[in-house]
C-alpha positions as CSV (number, residue, x, y, z in Angstrom):
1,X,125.7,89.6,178.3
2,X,128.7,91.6,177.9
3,X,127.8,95.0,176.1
4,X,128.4,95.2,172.7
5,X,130.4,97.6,171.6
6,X,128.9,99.6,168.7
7,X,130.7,102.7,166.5
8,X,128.9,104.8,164.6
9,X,130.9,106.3,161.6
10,X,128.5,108.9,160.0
11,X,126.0,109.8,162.5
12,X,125.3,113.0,161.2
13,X,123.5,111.2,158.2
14,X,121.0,110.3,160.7
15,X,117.9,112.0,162.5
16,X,119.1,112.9,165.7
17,X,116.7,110.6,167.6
18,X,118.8,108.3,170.1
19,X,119.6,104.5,170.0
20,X,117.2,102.8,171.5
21,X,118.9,99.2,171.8
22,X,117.6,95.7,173.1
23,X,120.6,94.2,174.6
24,X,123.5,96.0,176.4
25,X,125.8,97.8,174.2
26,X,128.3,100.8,174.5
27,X,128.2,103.5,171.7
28,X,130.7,105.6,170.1
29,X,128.9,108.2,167.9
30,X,131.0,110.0,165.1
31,X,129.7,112.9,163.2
32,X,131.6,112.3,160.1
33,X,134.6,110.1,159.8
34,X,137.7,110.4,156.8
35,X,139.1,107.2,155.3
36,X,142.4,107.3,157.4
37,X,140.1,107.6,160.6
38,X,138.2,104.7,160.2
39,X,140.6,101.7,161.1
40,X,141.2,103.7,164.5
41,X,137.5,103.9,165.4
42,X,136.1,100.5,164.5
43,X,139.2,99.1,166.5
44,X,137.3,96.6,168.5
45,X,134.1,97.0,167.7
46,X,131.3,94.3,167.9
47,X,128.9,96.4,165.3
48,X,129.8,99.2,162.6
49,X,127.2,101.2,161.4
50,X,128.4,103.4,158.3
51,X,125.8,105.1,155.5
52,X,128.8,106.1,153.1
53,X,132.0,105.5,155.0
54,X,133.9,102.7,153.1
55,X,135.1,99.1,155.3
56,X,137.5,97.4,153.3
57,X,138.6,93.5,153.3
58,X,141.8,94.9,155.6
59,X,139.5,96.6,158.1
60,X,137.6,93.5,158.5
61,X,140.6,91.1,158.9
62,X,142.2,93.3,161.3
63,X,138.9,93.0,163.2
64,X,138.1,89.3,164.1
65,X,135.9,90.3,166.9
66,X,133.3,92.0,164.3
67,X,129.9,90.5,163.7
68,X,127.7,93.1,162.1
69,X,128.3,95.6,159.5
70,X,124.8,97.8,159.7
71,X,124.5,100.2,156.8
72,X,122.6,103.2,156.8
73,X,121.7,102.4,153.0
74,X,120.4,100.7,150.8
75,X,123.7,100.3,148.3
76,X,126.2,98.3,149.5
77,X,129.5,99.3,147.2
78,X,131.0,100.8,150.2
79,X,131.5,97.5,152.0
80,X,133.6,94.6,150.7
81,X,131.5,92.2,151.0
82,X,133.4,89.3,149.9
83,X,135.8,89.5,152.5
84,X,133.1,90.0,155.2
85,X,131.3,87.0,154.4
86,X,134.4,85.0,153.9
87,X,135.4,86.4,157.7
88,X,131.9,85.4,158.6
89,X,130.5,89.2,159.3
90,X,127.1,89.9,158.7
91,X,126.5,92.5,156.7
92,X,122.4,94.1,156.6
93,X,121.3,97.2,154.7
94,X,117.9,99.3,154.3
95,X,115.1,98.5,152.2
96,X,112.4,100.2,150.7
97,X,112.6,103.0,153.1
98,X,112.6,105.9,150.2
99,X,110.5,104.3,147.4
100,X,108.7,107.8,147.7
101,X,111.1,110.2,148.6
102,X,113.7,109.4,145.7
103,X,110.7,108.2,143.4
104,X,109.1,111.6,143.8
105,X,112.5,113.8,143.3
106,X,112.7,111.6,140.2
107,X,109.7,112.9,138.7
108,X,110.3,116.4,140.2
109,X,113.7,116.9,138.2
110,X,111.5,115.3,135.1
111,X,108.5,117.6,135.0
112,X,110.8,120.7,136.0
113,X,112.6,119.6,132.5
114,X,109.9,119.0,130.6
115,X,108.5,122.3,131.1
116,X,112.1,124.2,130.9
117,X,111.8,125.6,134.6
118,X,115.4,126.3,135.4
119,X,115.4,128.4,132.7
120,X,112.0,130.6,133.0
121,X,113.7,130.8,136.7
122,X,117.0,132.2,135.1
123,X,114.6,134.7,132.5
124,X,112.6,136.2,135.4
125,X,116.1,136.6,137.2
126,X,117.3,138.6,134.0
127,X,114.0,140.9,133.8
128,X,113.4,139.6,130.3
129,X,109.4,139.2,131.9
130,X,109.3,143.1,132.5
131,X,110.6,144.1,129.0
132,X,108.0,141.7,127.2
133,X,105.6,143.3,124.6
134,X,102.8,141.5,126.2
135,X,101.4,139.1,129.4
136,X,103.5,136.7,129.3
137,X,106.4,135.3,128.2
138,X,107.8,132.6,125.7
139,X,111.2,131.4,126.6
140,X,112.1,127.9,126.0
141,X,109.9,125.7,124.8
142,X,107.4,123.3,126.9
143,X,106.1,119.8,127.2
144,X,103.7,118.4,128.3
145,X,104.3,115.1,130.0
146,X,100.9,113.2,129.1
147,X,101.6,110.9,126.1
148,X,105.3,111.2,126.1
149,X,107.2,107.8,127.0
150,X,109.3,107.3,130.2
151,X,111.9,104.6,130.4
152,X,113.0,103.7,133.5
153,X,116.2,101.3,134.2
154,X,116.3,99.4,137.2
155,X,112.8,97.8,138.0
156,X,113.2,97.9,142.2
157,X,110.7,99.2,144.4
158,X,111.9,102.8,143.4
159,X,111.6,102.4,139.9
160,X,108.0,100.5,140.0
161,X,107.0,103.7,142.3
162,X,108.2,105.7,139.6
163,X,106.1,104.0,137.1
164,X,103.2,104.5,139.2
165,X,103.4,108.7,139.2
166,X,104.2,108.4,135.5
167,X,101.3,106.4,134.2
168,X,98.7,108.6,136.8
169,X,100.3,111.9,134.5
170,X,99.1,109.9,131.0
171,X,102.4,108.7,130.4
172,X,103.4,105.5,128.4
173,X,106.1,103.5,130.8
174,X,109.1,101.1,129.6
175,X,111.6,99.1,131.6
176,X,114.7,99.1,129.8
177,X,116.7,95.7,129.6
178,X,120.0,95.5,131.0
179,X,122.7,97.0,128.2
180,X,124.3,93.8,127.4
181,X,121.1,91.3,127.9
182,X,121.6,88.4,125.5
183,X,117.9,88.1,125.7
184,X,114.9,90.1,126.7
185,X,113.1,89.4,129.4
186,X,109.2,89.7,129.5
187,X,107.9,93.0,130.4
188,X,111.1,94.7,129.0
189,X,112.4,96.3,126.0
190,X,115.9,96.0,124.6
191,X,118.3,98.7,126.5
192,X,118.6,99.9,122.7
193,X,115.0,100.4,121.9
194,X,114.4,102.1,125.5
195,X,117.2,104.4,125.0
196,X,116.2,105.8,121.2
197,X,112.4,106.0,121.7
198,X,111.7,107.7,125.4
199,X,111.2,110.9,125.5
200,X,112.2,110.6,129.8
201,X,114.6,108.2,130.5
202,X,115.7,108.1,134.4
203,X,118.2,105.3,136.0
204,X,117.3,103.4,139.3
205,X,120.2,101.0,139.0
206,X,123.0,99.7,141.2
207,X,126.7,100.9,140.1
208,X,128.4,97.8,138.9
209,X,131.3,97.2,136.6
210,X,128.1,96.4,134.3
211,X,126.5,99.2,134.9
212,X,129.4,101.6,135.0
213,X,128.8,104.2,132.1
214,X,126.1,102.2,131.0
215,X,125.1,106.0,129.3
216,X,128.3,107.0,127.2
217,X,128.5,109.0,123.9
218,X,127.2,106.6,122.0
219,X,123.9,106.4,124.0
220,X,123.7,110.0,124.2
221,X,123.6,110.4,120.6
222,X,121.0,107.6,120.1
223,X,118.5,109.1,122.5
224,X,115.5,111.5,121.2
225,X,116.4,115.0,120.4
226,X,115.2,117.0,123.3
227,X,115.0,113.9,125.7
228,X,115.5,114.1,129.4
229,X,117.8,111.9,131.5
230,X,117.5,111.5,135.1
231,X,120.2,109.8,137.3
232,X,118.6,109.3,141.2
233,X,120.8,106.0,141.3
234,X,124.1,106.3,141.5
235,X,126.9,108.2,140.1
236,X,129.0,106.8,137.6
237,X,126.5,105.4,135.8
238,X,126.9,108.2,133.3
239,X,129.7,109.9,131.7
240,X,129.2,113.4,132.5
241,X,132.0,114.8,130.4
242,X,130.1,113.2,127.5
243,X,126.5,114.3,128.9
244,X,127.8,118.1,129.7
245,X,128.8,117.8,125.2
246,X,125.1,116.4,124.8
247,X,123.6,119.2,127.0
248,X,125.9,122.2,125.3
249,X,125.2,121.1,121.9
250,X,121.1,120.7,121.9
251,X,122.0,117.2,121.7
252,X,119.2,116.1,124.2
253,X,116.7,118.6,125.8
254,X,118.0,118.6,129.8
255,X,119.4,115.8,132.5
256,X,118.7,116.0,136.5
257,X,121.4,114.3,138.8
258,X,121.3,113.8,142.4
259,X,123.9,111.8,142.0
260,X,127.7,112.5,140.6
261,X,131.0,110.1,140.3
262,X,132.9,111.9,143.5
263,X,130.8,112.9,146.7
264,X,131.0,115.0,147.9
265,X,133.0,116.9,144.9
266,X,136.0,117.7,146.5
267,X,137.9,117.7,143.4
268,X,134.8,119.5,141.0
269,X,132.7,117.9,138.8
270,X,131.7,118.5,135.0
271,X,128.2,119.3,136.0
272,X,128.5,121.7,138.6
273,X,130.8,123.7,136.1
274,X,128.6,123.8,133.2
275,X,126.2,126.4,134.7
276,X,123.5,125.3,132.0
277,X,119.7,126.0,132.0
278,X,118.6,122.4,131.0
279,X,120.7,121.2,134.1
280,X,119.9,120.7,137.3
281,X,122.0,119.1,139.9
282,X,120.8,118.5,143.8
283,X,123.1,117.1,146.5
284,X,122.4,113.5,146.6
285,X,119.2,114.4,149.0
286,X,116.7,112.5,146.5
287,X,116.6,110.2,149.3
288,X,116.2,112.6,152.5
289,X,112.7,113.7,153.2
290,X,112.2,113.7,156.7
291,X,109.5,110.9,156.2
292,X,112.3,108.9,154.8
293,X,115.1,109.8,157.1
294,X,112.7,108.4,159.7
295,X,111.8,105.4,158.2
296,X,115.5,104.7,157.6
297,X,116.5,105.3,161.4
298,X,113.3,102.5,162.6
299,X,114.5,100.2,160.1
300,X,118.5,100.2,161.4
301,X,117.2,100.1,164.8
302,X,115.7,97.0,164.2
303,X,118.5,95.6,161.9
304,X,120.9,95.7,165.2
305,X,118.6,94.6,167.4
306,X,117.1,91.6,165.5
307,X,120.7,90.3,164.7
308,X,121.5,90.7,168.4
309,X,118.3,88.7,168.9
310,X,119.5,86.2,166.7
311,X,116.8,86.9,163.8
312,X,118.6,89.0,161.8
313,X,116.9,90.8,159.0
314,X,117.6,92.5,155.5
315,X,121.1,90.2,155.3
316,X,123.0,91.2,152.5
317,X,125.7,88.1,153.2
């Protein structure tokens, strides 16, 4: 078998534990790679492995020899699919390796809301604690999470995982139906109903032209005063110029992101700006323990070398 020639776009996105392949195959390994880079790297390649690294339609057709498109992910947006399954490339992604990890942030960024942490942390910073007249101190106020109702959009294996450490804390859990559902389906509630009574609602949901700003203004204003949103799904999904108003103005009580519309943000972002107590923004590492990042390496590993096997797994198209 003549080696395969394999590039790796974003290896530094990976554990640095070595490709272990099945087959002969030559590697080319790439920290990071920028968008006029890419065509020159994948020139000839046999596989591309990229996490976030975008492959257009024009990188594909300029690349007959291609076969597999591995990503280091489990969203796809990055990768025109269309034109690699019309060019006949197989494109595979990763499953279910961070139900946990992003699952668990989720509910970190929920209870640290709840209970107003970021701002007791920004109190004890001042020395407000020291000047208090007694024990202890009463900031902002706090809530408990056992009764309150969590709606969660996007009903995958992160989202049901979710659902799990929710209901274990006494909480009352929803799936929210798509926005524009013409009907809703059983074991849902109308994306209207979920958005005006949770008192937690966190997104789990794919960025789609259906999906895009699926929480505007409008939804913003509908949603519980003092309601938190999450967003460990994608960015874009929310219009953070509207949710930085919502958080300035008491509108809702907090939002965690670990997601934002630019990554990184290059160009700044709404939310890094604001500099508010009932925020909390985290790099996109929702996803990263090192249990995860593990899990993720074994599972691309076997993506490759099940395709070179010809019993290819986790197929997108």
């Amino acid at each position: 078998m003549t080696p395969w020639k394999i590039t790796v776009l974003d290896r530094a996105t990976l554990v640095p534990e070595p490709f272990a392949f099945n087959f002969p195959a030559e590697v080319a390994e790439y920290p990071s790679t920028r968008p006029e880079e890419t065509a020159a790297r994948i020139a000839g390649a046999d596989v591309v492995v990229t996490n976030k690294v975008v492959i257009t339609a024009e990188h594909i057709a300029t690349n007959p020899q291609l076969k597999l498109i591995a990503l280091a992910a489990t969203g796809v947006d990055n990768v025109d699919t269309e034109a690699a399954q019309a060019a006949g490339v197989t494109v595979c992604n990763i499953r279910a390796y961070g139900n946990e990890s992003v699952a668990e942030h989720a509910f970190m960024l929920m209870i640290a809301l709840m209970r107003n942490l970021p701002a007791y942390q920004r109190d004890i910073a001042a020395g407000i604690w020291e000047q208090s007249p007694f024990f202890c101190h009463f900031g902002a106020p706090m809530r408990d999470l056992h009764g309150k109702t969590l709606a969660i959009f996007g009903r995958g294996n992160i989202g049901q995982t979710l659902a799990g450490y929710a209901r274990a804390f006494g909480m009352n859990v929803v799936f929210g139906e798509h926005k524009h559902a013409e009907n809703v389906r059983e074991g849902y509630v109308s994306f209207d109903e979920a958005i005006q009574t949770a008192d937690a609602v966190s997104l789990h949901c794919p960025l789609t032209p259906q999906t895009a700003n699926m929480i505007g203004e409008t939804e913003l204003q509908r949603m519980k005063p003092g309601a938190v949103l999450i967003n460990c799904g994608r960015g874009g999904l929310v219009d953070e110029q509207a949710l930085v108003a919502a958080l300035k103005y008491g509108r809702i009580g907090g939002a965690g992101f670990d997601v934002l519309t630019e990554e990184p943000p290059r160009n700044g972002n709404p939310l890094l700006k604001a500099r508010l107590p009932n925020l909390i923004v985290t790099p996109h590492m929702a996803w990263g323990s090192e249990e995860a990042r593990h899990r993720l390496f074994a599972i691309l590993l076997e993506n490759i070398n099940r395709f070179a096997a010809g019993q290819p797994q986790n197929v997108v198209v």
